[in-house]
C-alpha distance (Angstrom), angle and dihedral (degrees) to the residues before:
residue distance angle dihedral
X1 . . .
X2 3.77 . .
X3 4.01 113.5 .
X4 3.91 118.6 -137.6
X5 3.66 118.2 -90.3
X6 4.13 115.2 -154.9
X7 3.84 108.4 -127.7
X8 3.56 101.0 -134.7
X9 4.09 115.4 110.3
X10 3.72 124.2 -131.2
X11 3.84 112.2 -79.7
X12 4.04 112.6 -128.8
X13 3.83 125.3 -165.2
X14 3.51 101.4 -103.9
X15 3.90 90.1 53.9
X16 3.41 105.4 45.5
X17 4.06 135.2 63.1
X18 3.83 140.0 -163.0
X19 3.50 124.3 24.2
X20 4.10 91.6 -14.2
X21 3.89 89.3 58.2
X22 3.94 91.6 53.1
X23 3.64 102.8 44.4
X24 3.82 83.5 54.1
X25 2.91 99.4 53.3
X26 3.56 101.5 49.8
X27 4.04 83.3 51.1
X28 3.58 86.3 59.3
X29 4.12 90.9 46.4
X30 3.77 89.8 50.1
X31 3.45 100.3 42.5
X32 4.02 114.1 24.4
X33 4.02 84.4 -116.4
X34 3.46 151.5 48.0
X35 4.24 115.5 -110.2
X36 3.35 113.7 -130.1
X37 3.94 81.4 -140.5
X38 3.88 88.3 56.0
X39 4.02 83.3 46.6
X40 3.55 96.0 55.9
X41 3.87 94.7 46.2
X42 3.96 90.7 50.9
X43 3.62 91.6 80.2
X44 3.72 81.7 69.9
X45 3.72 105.9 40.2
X46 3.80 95.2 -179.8
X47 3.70 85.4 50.9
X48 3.86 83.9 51.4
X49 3.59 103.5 52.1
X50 3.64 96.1 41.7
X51 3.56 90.6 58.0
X52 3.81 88.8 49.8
X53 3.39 99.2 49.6
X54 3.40 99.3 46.8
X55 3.58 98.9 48.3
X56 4.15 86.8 51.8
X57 3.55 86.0 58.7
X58 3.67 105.1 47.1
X59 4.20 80.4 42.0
X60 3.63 91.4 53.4
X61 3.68 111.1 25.7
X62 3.65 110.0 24.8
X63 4.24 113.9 111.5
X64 4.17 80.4 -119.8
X65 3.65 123.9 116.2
X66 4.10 120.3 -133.7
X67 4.14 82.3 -96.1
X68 3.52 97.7 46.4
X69 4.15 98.7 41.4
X70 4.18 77.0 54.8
X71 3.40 93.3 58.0
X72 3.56 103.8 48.4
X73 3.48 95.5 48.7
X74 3.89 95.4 47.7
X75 3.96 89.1 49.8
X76 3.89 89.6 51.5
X77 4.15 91.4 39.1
X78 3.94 87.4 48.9
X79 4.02 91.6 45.0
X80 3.49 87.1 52.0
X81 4.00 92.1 43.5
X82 3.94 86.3 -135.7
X83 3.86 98.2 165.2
X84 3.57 88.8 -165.8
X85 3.48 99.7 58.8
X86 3.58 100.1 39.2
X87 3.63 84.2 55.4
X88 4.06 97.0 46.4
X89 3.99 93.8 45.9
X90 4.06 93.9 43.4
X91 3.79 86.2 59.7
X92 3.78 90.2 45.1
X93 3.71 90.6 43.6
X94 3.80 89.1 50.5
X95 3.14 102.7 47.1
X96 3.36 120.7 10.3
X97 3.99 103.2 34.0
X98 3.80 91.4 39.5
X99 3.90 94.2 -128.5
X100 3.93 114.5 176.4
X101 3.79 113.8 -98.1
X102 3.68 85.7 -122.1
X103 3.53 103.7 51.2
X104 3.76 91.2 45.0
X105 4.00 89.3 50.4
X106 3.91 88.9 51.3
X107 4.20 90.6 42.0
X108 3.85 83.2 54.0
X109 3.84 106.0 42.1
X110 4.31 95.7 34.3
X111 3.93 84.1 -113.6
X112 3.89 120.0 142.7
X113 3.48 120.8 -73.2
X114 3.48 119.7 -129.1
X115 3.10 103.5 -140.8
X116 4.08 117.9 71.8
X117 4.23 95.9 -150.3
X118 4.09 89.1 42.6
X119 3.81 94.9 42.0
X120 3.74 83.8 47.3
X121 3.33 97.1 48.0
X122 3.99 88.6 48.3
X123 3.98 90.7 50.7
X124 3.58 93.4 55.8
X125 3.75 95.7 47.8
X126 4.19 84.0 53.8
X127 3.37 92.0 42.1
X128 4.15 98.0 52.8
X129 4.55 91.2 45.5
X130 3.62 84.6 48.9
X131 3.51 106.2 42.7
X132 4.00 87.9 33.7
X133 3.29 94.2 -113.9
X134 4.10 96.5 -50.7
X135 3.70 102.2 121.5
X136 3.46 112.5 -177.6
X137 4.32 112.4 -114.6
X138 3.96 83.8 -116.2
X139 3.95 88.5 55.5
X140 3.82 93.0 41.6
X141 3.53 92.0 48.8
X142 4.05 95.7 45.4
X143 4.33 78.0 58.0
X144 3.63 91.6 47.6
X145 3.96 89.8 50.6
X146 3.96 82.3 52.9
X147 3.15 86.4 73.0
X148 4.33 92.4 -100.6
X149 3.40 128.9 138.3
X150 3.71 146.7 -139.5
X151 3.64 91.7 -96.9
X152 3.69 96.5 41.3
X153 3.82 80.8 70.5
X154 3.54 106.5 57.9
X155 3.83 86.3 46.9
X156 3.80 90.3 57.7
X157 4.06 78.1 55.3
X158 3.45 90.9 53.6
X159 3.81 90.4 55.1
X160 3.66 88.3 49.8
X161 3.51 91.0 53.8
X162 3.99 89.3 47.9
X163 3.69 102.9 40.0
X164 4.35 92.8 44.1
X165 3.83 86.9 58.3
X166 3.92 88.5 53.7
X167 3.88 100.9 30.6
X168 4.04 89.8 49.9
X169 4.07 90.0 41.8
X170 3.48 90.8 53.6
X171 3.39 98.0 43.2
X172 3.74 95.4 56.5
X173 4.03 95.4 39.2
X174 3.64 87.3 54.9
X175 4.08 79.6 -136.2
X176 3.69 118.6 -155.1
X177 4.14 116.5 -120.9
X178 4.05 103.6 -112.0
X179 3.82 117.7 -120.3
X180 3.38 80.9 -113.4
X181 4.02 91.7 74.4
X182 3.66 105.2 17.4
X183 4.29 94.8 106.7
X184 4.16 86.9 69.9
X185 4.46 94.2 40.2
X186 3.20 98.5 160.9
X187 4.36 123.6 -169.6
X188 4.07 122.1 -165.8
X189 3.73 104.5 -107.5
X190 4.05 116.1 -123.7
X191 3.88 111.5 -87.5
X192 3.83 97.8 -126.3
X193 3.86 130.1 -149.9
X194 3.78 130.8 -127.2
């Protein structure tokens, strides 16, 4: 079954104005190019900058560390099954947030994490996007014993929040993974019956 693809091209800076033009450019500024994800969401700058500044904040002010902000939004990406994303955040993970190979193996193929607060953390974060954010107290509790907190929670909400806008946008842009990212493609795996 094919999924629907939106038939609106990628915007660029030169052919764009407003508020599109200077959110990509400051994309480009920050990151030597423009994302064809950040392309794709121009044609809705509100869309754009609400993706932006809510992934800046969960960057910069969740309780998270570099490793655990990668793992939350690589267990909501591969929920999802946004091959863009997984793609984007497993270079990030790799080499920018310094994520073990074999976490970031196990974050990409649903395998167990080896470590007990990260794989925690990670069943949690599956737990609240498929549950819609109705954990059960046993399940909240099981994240408190993690060593979590209250607020930890509501950040993982945030990152909900911040990865649906992306996941959903690239899902119905059909985006194309930058060169940037293509080394860690990634594609959901078939959910197989017994």
């Amino acid at each position: 079954m094919s999924t629907a693809q939106l038939r609106i091209p990628g915007q660029t800076i030169d052919g764009t104005e407003g508020a599109a033009k200077t959110l990509l450019e400051k994309a480009k500024a920050q990151m030597g190019f423009v994302p064809n994800m950040y392309a794709g969401m121009a044609n809705s700058p509100g869309l754009l900058e609400t993706y932006l500044l809510g992934y800046q904040r969960f960057r910069e002010a969740s309780g998270f560390t570099a490793v655990e902000q990668e793992v939350v939004l690589l267990t909501i990406s591969r929920f999802h099954g946004c091959t863009y994303c997984m793609a984007a955040h497993s270079m990030i993970a790799d080499k920018m947030s310094k994520v073990p190979a074999e976490v970031l193996e196990a974050l990409r193929t649903g395998g167990l994490i080896p470590d007990a607060r990260l794989a925690a953390l990670s069943e949690f974060t599956a737990i609240m996007v498929e549950q819609r954010g109705n954990p059960t107290t046993e399940q909240f509790e099981a994240f408190l014993a993690a060593g979590y907190g209250d607020r930890d929670v509501l950040d993982i909400v945030l990152a909900i929040a911040v990865k649906t806008i992306s996941n959903y946008s690239n899902h119905l842009l059909h985006t194309e993974v930058d060169a940037a990212f293509r080394a860690y493609a990634w594609e959901p795996r078939p959910v197989t019956t017994v």
